[in-house]
C-alpha positions in Angstrom: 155.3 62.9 -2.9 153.4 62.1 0.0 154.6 62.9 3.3 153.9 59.3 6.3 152.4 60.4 9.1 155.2 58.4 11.4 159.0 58.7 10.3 158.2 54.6 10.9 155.1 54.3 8.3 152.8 51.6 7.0 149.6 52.9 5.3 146.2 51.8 6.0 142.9 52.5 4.6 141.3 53.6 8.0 142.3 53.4 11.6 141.9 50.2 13.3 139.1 49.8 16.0 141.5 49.2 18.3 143.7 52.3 17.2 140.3 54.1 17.6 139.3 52.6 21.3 142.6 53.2 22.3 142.7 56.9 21.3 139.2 57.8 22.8 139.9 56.0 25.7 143.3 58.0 26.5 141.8 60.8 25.2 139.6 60.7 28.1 141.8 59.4 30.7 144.8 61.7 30.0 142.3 65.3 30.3 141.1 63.5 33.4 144.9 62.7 34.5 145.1 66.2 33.8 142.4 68.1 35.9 143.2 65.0 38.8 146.5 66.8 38.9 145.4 69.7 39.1 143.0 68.8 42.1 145.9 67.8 43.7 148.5 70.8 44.1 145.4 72.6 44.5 144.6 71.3 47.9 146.1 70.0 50.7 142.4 68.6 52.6 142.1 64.7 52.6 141.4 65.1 49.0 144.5 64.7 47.9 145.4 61.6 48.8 142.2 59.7 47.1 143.0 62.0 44.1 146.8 60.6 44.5 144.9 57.5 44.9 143.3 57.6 41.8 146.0 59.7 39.7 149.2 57.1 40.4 147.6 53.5 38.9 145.8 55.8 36.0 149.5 57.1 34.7 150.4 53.1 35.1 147.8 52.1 32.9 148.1 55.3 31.0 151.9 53.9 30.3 150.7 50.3 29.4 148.0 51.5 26.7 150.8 53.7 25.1 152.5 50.8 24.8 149.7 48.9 23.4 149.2 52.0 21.1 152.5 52.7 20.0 152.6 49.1 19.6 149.1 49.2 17.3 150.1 52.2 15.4 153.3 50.8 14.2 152.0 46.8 12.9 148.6 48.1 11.9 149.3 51.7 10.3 147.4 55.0 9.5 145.7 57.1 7.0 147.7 59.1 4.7 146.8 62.8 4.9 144.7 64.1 2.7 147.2 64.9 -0.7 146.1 68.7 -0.9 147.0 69.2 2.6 149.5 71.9 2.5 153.3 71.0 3.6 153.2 72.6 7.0 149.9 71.2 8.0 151.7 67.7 7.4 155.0 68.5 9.3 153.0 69.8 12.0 150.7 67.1 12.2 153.9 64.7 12.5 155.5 66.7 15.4 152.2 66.9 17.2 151.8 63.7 16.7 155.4 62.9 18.0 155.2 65.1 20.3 152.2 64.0 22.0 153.8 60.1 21.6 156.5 61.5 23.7 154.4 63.3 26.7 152.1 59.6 26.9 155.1 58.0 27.7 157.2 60.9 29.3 154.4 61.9 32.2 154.0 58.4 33.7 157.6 58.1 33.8 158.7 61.1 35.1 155.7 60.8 37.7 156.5 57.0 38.8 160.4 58.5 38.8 159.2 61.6 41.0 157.1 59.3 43.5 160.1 57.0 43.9 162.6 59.5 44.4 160.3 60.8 46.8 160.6 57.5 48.8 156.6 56.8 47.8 155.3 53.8 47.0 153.2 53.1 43.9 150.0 50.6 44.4 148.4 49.2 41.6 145.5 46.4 42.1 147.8 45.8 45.2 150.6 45.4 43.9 153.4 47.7 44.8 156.0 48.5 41.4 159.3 48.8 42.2 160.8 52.0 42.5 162.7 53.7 39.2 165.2 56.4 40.7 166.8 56.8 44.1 165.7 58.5 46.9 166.4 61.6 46.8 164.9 65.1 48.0 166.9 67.3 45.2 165.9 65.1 42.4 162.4 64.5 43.8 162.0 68.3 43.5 163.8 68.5 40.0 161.4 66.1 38.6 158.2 67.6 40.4 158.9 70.3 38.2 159.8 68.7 35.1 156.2 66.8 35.4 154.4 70.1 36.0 155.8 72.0 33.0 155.2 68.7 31.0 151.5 68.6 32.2 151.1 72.3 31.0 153.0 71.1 27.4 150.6 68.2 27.2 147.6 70.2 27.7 148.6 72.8 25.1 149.3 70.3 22.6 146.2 68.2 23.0 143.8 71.7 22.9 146.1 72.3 19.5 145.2 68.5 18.5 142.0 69.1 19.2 141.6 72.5 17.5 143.3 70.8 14.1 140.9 68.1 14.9 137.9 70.4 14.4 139.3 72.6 11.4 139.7 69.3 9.2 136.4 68.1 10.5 134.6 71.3 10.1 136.3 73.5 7.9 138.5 71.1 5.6 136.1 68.5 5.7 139.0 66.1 4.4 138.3 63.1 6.3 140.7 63.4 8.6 138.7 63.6 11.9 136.1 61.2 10.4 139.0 58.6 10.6 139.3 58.7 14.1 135.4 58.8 14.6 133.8 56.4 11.9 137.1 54.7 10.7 136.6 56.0 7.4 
């Protein structure tokens, strides 16, 4: 019995080129989103604001490829896993996987949240989005934490995705990472 990668399944033969553009390209712009944020509390010089600059309309567009990605993922499908993968592997692979879903959608949201309950605007290609929470100091604070903890959660999860990355690529040589690389 084979296990889906996605509670919400459909096999393919290989990932799509667009599932494959869209995971390097948030791969990429989420350890960037990362270290940007880190810039940020770091420093309190004119820095941060062009980092805060650059860090708001990246999580925006960070949310919108999610989308686009969750959205992919679903119609198009992925790879089975390999059928001698042992039975953990593949239940930890699907909560990674879930997991790291989550956080793509759960950081932008919670950061566009923390921004507008901290009475800041957020400017994207001019445009300013509306705000989604109230103003409010005590929840501006709560959610200033929840998106630092979550930052540290992301991280850890994508070194572990990238770490099972390697061992199938390197080790297992099962195919796995080539599907994300060559599509095969």
């Amino acid at each position: 019995m084979s296990l889906p990668a996605y509670p919400i399944h459909r096999s393919a033969a290989r990932f799509s080129l667009l599932a494959r553009l869209l995971h390097w390209s948030m791969a990429i712009a989420i350890v960037a989103m990362l270290f940007i944020g880190v810039g940020m509390v770091a420093t309190v010089s004119e820095r941060h604001q062009w980092l805060m600059q650059i860090h708001k309309p990246l999580g925006v567009a960070l949310l919108a490829l999610a989308c686009i990605r969750l959205g992919t993922r679903l119609y198009k499908g992925a790879p089975d896993l390999p059928a001698g993968m042992p039975a953990w592997q593949r239940h930890a692979a699907l909560a990674s996987h879930v997991l790291l879903y989550a956080l793509m959608f759960a950081m932008p949201l919670i950061g566009w949240a923390m921004v507008s309950a901290g009475g800041y605007p957020v400017l994207v290609g001019g445009w300013q989005l509306p705000a989604i929470a109230p103003t409010d100091a005590a929840l501006f604070a709560w959610l200033r934490g929840a998106h630092r903890y979550l930052a540290f959660l992301l991280f850890a999860t994508v070194l572990l995705h990238l770490a099972a990355a390697l061992f199938h690529g390197w080790i297992r040589r099962d195919g796995v990472l080539e599907s994300m690389t060559r599509g095969r």
